[in-house]
C-alpha positions as CSV (number, residue, x, y, z in Angstrom):
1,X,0.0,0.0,0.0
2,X,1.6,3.2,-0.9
3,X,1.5,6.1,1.9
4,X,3.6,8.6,0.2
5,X,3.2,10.8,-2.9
6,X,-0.3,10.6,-4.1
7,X,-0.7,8.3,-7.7
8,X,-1.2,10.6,-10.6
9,X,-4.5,8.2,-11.2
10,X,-6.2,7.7,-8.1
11,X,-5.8,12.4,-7.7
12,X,-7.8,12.3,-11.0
13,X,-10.4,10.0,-10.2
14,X,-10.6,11.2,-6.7
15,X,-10.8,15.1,-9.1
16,X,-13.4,13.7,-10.9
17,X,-11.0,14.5,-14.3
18,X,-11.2,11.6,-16.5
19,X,-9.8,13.1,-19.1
20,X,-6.3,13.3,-17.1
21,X,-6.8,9.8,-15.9
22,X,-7.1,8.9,-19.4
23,X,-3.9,10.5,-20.2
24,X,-2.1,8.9,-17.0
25,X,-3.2,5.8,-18.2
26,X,-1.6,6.4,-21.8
27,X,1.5,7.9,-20.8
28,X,3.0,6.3,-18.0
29,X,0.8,2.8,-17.8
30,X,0.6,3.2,-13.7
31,X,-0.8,-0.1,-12.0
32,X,-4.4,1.1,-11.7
33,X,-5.2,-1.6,-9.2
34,X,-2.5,0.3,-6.9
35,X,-3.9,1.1,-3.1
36,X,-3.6,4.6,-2.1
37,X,-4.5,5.2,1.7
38,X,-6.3,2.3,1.8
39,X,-8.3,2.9,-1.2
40,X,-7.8,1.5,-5.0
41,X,-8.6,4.1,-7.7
42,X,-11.9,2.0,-8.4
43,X,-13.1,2.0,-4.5
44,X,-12.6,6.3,-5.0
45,X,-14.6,6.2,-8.3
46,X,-17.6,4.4,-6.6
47,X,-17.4,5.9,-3.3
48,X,-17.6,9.0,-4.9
49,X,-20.6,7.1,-6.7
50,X,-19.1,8.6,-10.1
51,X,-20.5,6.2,-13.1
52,X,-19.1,7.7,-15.5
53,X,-15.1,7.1,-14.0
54,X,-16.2,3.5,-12.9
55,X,-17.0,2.9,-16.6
56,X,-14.0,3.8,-17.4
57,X,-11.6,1.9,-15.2
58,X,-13.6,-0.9,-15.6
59,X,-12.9,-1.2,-19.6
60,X,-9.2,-1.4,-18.9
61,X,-7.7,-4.6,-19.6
62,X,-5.6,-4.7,-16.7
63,X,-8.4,-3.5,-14.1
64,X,-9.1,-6.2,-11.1
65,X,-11.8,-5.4,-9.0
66,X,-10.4,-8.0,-6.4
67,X,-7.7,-6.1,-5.6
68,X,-8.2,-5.4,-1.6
69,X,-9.6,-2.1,-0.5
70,X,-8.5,-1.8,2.7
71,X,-11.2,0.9,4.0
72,X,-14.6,0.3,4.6
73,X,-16.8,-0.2,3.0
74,X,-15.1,-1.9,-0.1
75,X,-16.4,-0.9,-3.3
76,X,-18.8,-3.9,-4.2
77,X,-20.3,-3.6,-0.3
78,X,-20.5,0.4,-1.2
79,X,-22.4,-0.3,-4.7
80,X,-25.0,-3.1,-3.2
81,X,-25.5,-0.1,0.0
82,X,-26.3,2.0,-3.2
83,X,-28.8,-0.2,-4.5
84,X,-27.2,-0.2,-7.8
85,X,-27.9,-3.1,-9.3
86,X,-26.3,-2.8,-12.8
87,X,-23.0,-1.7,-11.1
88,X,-23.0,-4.6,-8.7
89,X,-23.4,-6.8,-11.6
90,X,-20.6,-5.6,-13.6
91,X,-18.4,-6.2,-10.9
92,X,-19.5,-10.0,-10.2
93,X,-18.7,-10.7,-13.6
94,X,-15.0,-10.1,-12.7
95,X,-13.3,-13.5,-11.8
96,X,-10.9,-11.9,-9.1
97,X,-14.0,-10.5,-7.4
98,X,-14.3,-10.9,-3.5
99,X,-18.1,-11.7,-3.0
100,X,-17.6,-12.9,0.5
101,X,-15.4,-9.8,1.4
102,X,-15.8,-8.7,5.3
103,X,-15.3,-4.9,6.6
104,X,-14.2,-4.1,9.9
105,X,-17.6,-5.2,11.2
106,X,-17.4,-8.6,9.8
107,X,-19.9,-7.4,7.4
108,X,-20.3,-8.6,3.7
109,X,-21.6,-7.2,0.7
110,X,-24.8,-9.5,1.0
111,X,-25.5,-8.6,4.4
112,X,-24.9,-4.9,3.7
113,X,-27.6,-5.4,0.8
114,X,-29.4,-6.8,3.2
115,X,-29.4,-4.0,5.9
116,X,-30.0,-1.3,3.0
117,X,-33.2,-3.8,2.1
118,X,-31.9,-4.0,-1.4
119,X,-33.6,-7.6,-2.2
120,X,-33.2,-7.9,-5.9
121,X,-29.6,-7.5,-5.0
122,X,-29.3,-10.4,-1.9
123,X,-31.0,-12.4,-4.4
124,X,-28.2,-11.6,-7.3
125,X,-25.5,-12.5,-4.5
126,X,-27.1,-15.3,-3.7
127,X,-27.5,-17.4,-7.1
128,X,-23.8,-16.5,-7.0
129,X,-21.5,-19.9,-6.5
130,X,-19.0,-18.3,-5.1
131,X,-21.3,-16.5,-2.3
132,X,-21.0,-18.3,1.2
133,X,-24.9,-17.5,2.7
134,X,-23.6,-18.7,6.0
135,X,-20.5,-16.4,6.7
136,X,-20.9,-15.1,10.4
137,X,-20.0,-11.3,10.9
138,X,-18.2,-10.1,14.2
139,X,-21.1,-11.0,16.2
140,X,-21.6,-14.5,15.1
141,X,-24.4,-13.7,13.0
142,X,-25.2,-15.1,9.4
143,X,-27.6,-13.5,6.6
144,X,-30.5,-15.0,8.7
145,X,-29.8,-14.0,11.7
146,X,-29.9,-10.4,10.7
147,X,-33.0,-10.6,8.7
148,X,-34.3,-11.8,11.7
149,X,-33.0,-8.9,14.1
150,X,-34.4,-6.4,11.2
151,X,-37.5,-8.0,11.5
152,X,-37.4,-7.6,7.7
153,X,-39.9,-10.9,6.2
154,X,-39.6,-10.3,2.8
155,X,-35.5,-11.2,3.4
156,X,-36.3,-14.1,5.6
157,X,-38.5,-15.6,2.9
158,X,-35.9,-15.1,0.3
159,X,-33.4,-16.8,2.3
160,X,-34.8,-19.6,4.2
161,X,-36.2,-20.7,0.2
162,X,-32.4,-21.0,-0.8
163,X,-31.0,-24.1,-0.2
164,X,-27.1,-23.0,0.5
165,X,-28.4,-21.0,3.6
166,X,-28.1,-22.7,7.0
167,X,-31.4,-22.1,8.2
168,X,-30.1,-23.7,12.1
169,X,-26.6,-21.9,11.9
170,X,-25.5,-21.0,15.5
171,X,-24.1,-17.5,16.8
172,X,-21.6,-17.0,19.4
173,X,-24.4,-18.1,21.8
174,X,-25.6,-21.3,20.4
175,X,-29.0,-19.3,19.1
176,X,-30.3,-19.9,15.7
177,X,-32.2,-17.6,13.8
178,X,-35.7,-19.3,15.5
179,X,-33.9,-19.0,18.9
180,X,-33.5,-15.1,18.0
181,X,-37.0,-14.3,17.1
182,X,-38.3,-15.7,20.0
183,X,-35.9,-13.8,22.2
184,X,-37.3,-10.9,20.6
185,X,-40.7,-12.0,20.8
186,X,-41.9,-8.0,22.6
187,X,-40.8,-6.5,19.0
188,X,-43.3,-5.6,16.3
189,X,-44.3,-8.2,14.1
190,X,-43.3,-11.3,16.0
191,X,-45.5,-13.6,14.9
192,X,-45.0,-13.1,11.3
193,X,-40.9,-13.9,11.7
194,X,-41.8,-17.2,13.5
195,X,-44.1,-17.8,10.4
196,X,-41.7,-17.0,7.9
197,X,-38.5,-19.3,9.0
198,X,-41.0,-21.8,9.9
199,X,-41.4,-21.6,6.4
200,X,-38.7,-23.9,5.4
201,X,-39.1,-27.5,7.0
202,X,-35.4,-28.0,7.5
203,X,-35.9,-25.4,10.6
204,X,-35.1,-27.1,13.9
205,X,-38.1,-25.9,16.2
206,X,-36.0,-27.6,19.2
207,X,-32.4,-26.8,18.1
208,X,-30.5,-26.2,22.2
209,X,-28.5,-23.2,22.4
210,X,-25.2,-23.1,24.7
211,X,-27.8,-22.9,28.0
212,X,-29.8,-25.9,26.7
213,X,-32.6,-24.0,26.0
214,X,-34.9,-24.1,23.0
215,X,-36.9,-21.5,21.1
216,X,-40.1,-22.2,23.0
217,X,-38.2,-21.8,25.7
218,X,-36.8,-18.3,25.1
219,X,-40.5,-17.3,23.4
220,X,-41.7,-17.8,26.9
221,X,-38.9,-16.4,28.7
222,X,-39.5,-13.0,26.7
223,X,-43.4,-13.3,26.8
224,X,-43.6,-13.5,23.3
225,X,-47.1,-15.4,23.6
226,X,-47.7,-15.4,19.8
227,X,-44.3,-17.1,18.6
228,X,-45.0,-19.8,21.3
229,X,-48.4,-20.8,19.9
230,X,-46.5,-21.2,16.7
231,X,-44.5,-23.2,17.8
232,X,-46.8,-25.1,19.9
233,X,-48.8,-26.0,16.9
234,X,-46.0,-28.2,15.8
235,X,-46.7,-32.1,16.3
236,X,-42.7,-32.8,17.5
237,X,-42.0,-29.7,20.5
238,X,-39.6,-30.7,23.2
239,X,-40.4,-30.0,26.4
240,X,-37.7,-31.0,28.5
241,X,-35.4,-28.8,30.6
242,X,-32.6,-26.7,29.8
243,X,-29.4,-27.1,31.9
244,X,-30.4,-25.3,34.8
245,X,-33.3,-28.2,34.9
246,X,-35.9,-25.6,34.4
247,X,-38.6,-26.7,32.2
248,X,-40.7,-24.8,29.6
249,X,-44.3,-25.3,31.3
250,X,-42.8,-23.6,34.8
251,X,-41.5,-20.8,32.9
252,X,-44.8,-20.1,31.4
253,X,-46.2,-20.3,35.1
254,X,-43.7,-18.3,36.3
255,X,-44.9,-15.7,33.5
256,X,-48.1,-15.8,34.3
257,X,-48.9,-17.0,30.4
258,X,-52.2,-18.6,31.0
259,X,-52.8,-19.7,27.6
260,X,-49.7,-21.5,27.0
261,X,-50.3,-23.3,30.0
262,X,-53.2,-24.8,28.8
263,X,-51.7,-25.1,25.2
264,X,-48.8,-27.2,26.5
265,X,-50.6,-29.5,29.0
266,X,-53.1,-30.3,25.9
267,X,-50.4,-30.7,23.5
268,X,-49.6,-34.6,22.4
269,X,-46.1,-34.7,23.2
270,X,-45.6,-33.4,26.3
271,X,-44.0,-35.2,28.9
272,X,-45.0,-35.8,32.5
273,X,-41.6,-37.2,33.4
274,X,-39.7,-34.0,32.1
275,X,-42.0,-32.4,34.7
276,X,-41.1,-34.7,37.4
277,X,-37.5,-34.2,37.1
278,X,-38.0,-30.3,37.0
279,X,-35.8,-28.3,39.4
280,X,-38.8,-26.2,39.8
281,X,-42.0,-27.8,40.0
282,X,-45.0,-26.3,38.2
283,X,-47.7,-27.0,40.8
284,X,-44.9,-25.4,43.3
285,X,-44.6,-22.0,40.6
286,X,-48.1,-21.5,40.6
287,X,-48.8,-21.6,43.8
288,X,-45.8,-19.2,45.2
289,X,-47.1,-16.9,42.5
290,X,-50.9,-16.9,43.6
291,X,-52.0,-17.8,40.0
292,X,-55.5,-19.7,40.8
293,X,-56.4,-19.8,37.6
294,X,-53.7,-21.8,36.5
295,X,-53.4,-24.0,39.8
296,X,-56.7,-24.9,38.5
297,X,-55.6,-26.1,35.6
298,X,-52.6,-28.3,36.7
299,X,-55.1,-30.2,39.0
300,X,-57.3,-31.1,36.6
301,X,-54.1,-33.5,35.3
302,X,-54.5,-36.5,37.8
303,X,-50.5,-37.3,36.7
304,X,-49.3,-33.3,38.1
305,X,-47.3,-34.2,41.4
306,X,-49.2,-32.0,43.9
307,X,-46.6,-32.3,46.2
308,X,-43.6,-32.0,44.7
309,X,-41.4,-29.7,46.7
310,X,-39.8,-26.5,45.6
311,X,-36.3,-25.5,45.5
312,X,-36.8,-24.3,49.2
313,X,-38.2,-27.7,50.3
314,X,-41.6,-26.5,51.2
315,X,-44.4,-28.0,49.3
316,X,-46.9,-26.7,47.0
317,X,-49.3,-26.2,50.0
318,X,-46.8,-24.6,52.4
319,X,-45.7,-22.0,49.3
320,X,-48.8,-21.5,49.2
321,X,-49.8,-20.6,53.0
322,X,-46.5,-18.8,53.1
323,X,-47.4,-16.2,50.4
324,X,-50.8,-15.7,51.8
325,X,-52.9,-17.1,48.7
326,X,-56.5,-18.1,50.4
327,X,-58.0,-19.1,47.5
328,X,-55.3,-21.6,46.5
329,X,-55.4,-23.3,50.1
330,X,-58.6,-23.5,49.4
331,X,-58.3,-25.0,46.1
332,X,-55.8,-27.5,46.8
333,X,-57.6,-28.8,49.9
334,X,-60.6,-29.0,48.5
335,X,-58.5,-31.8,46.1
336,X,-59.3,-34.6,48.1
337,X,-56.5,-36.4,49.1
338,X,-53.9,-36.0,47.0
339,X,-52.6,-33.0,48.9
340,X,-50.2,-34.1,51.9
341,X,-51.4,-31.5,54.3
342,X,-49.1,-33.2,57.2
343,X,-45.5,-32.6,54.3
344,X,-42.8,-31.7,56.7
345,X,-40.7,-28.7,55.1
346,X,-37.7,-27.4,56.3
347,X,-37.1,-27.5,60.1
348,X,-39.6,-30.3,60.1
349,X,-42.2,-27.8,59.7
350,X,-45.8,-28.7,58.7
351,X,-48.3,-26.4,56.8
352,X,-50.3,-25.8,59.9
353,X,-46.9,-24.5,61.6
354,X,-46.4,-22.4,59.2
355,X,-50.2,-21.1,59.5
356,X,-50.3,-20.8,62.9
357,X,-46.7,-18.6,62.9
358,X,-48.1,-16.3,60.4
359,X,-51.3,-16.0,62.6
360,X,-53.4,-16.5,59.6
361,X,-56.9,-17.4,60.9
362,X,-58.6,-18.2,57.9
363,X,-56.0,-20.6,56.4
364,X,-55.5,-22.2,60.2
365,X,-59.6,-22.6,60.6
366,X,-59.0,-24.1,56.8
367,X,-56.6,-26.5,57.3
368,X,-58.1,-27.7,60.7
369,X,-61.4,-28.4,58.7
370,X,-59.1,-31.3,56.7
371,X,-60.0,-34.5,57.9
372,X,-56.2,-35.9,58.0
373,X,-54.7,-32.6,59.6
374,X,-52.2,-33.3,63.1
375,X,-52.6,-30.2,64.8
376,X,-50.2,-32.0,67.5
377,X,-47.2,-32.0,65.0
378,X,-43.7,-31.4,66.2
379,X,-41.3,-30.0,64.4
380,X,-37.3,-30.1,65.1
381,X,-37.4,-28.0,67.7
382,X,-40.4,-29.7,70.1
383,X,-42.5,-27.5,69.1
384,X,-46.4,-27.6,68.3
385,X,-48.6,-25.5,66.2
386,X,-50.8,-23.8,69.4
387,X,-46.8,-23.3,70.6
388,X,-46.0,-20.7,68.0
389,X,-49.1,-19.4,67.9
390,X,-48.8,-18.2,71.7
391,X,-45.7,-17.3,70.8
392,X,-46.6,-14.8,67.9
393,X,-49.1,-14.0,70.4
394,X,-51.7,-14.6,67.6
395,X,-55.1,-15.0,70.0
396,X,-57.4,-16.1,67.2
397,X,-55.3,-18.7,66.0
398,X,-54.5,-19.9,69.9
399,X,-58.6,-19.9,70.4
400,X,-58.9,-21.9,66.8
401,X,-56.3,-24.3,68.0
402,X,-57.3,-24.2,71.4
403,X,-61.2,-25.3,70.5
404,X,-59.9,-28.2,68.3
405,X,-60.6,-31.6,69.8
406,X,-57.8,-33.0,68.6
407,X,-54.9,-31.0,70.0
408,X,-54.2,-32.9,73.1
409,X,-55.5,-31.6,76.7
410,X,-52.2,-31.7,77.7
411,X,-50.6,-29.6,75.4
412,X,-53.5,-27.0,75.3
413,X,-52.4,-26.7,79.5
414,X,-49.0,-26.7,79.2
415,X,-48.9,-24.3,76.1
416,X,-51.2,-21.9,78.5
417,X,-48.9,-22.6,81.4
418,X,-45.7,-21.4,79.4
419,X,-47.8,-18.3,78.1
420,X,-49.1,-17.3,81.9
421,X,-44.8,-17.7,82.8
């Protein structure tokens, strides 16, 4: 690259004086693919978008339009950001021609056609042989990918149609294109990406990226309600956890998504073991979040583990009691007996303990109404329900306890007997 006296070519093309260049050319035959400050005497013609001086140093029988350009962007990049189709395919006829040439960015020509929503021009790059469709800028991303993150369907369609295009590839983060538009599921027009790269059947609708995680999976995570009914609709959805062992269905819960709730439990693939194995039961999510609705739901499915403990030990029931959720108690007592109202949580504490220390009446007056309750429970400490009770000095609860036939006599007195001391 030459950095000192500036070619007699590349000042008249940058001059815009063709008829010097001409004479440069004649005289002293310069090497017109010579880089000048990082830039041939072509890339100054069409950065400087000047037709007429590209026409003329592309007639010269020595010209090569592959000759590196060291600034961005290069000159066929600069031409498809143009939109100028004629001049873009003047320079693919060129042999020497870089088609997969990457700027600073990463970026290529295609993907800067692309950006500029030039699509007659992606379309010329791709029935190119040369053109790799799956070239990852800095960030990892392919052609896809960034049709995806413009939200631009008309691209998406183009590509996911041409066979050379990876329509799974992976980014830096183990995310394919699907993966992406879920994770931007609260952007406009979500739903019509999901239905465009589901499109092409070679999409992988359960493709894991690098947190095991699929694109139902981030559709949930970002809310993006629509894209997971799309995907939902789909006979062959994985529902199995992602490497933190959190499912799908307990994200939805978590969420509050009501309707994908229901959509999953219904659908004809989904697994009851995957649910099992869940580091975060579902039944135990919507009940620490007070969602009745969908705590409903789950106990319509006689094969949902009602008791399947939460990451803090405490069951369903107990989450329950803890956050204060009446209705749920109500609901999951009401369940016959499938609820284990006597589960002992952590410090061996039952869910009238944890009742009774909250001084919650109405869930202490419900849970004494169960036929299989032991109000005379101990937990590790020695102690009984009425005990923490007095000791929260919670006098409706103590008279509830207290008028119970089943608490012991003796315990009633010697409870009393500790509270008079």
């Amino acid at each position: 690259m030459q950095t000192g006296k500036q070619p007699a070519l590349w000042r008249a093309i940058a001059h815009g004086n063709l008829k010097m260049a001409a004479k440069v050319i004649t005289r002293s035959k310069p090497n017109i693919n010579a880089v000048y400050r990082g830039r041939t005497a072509l890339c100054v013609a069409i950065q400087r978008y000047d037709r007429t001086a590209v026409d003329f140093l592309l007639q010269q029988p020595t010209m090569n339009p592959g000759t590196s350009c060291l600034s961005d962007p290069d000159m066929l990049s600069f031409a498809a950001r143009k939109g100028d189709l004629g001049l873009v395919e003047r320079l693919l006829r060129f042999p020497a021609i870089d088609i997969n040439c990457q700027d600073y960015w990463g970026m290529t020509p295609a993907m800067h056609a692309l950006a500029s929503g030039e699509f007659y021009i992606l379309q010329l790059f791709l029935s190119d042989d040369r053109m790799d469709a799956n070239i990852t800028n800095d960030c990892g991303h392919t052609l896809l990918h960034l049709a995806v993150q413009k939200a631009d369907t008309v691209s998406i369609q183009i590509l996911v149609r041409h066979a050379r295009v990876d329509v799974n590839a992976r980014d830096s983060e183990g995310q394919t294109p699907l993966h992406l538009a879920a994770s931007q599921a609260r952007r406009h027009k979500p739903d019509r990406i999901a239905i465009s790269l589901l499109d092409s059947a070679r999409v992988d609708i359960n493709a894991r990226d690098t947190q095991g995680r699929t694109p139902l999976w981030r559709a949930i995570e970002s809310s993006g309600n629509d894209v997971a009914h799309i995907i939902l609709q789909k006979s062959n959805v994985d529902f199995s956890s992602d490497q933190n062992s959190m499912i799908p269905l307990a994200i939805a819960i978590r969420r509050g998504c009501e309707s994908i709730v229901k959509h999953m439990l219904r659908h004809p693939k989904f697994s009851i073991p995957d649910v099992h194995k869940a580091s975060i039961s579902p039944m135990w999510e919507a009940c620490r979040s007070g969602n009745a609705n969908i705590v409903t739901e789950l106990l319509r499915w006689n094969v949902i583990d009602v008791n399947q403990v939460g990451p803090t030990g405490t069951s369903p029931l107990q989450v329950a009691i803890v956050g204060q959720h009446v209705p749920i108690v109500r609901l999951l007592l009401g369940d016959g007996d499938r609820v284990a109202v006597n589960h002992l949580g952590p410090q061996k504490w039952s869910a009238l303990t944890f009742a009774a220390a909250a001084g919650h009446r109405e869930i202490v007056s419900l849970l004494l109404s169960h036929p299989h309750i032991d109000p005379n429970h101990i937990d590790d400490l020695g102690r009984r329900p009425l005990w923490w009770a007095i000791h929260g000095n919670h006098l409706e609860v103590m008279q509830l306890l207290c008028s119970d036939l089943r608490v012991q006599k003796s315990h009633k007195l010697r409870e009393l007997r500790n509270l008079q001391q």
